[in-house]
VOGU-3710 file (C-alpha; in Angstrom, 3 decimals, decimal comma):
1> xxxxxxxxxx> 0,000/0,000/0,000  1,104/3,519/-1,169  1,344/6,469/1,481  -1,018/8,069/3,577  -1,221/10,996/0,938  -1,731/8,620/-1,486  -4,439/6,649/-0,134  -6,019/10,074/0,921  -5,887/11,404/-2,636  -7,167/8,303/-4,159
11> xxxxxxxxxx> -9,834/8,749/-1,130  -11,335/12,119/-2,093  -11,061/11,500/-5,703  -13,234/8,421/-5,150  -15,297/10,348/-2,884  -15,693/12,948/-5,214  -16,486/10,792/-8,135  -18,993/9,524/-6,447  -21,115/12,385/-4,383  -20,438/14,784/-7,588
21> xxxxxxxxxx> -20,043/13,088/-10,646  -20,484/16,641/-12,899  -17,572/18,041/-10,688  -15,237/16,981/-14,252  -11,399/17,541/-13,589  -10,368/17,610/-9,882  -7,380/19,000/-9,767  -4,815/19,750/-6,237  -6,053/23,505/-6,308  -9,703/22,925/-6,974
31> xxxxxxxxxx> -12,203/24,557/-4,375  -13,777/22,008/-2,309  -17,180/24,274/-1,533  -19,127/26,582/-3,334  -18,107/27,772/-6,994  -15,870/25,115/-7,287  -16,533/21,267/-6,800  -19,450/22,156/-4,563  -19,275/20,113/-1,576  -22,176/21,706/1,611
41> xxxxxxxxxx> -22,205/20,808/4,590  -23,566/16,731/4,806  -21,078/15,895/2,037  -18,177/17,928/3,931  -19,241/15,709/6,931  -19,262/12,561/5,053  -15,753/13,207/3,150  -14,486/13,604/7,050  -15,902/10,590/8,089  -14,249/8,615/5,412
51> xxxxxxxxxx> -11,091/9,811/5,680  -11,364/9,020/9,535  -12,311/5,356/8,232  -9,619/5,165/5,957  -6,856/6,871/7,683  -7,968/6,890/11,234  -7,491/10,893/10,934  -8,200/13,435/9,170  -7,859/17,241/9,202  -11,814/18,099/9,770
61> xxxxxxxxxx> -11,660/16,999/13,086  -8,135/18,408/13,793  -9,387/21,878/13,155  -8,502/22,713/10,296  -11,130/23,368/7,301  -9,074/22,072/4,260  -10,453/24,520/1,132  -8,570/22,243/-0,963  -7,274/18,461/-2,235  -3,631/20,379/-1,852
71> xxxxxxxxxx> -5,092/21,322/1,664  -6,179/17,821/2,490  -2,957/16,110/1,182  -0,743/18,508/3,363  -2,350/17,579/6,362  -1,713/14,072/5,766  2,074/15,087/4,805  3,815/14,281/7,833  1,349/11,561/8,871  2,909/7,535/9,168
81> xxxx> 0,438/5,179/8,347  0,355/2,126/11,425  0,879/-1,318/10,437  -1,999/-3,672/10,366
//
């Protein structure tokens, strides 16, 4: 298995792809809310809650609000993904 930015890239994209299929081309610098891919509130709260699933963190819940993928990844930067 790849990094934790990795899997938390792949993550969102899948995410994405999936709760806003007309978003098109996601790319690092994208907005995550409004004009850009769109995301309100329940889908913000949902893309934490998988990343917690996935990663067992993620920067929603360590106060940050990630505007972002570039955001997102950065958090998960410095981050060492346990052994199973």
């Amino acid at each position: 298995m790849g990094n934790s930015k990795e899997k938390a890239e792949q993550t969102v994209r899948s995410f994405i792809d999936r709760v806003k299929p007309e978003a098109g081309e996601i790319t690092l610098d994208s907005p995550l809310y409004a004009d850009g891919i769109g995301l309100d509130s329940l889908e913000t709260a949902e893309l934490s809650a998988v990343l917690e699933d996935e990663l067992g963190s993620d920067p929603f819940t360590a106060d940050e609000m990630p505007q972002t993928l570039a955001d997102i990844l950065a958090f998960y930067g410095d981050e060492v993904v346990a052994d199973a």
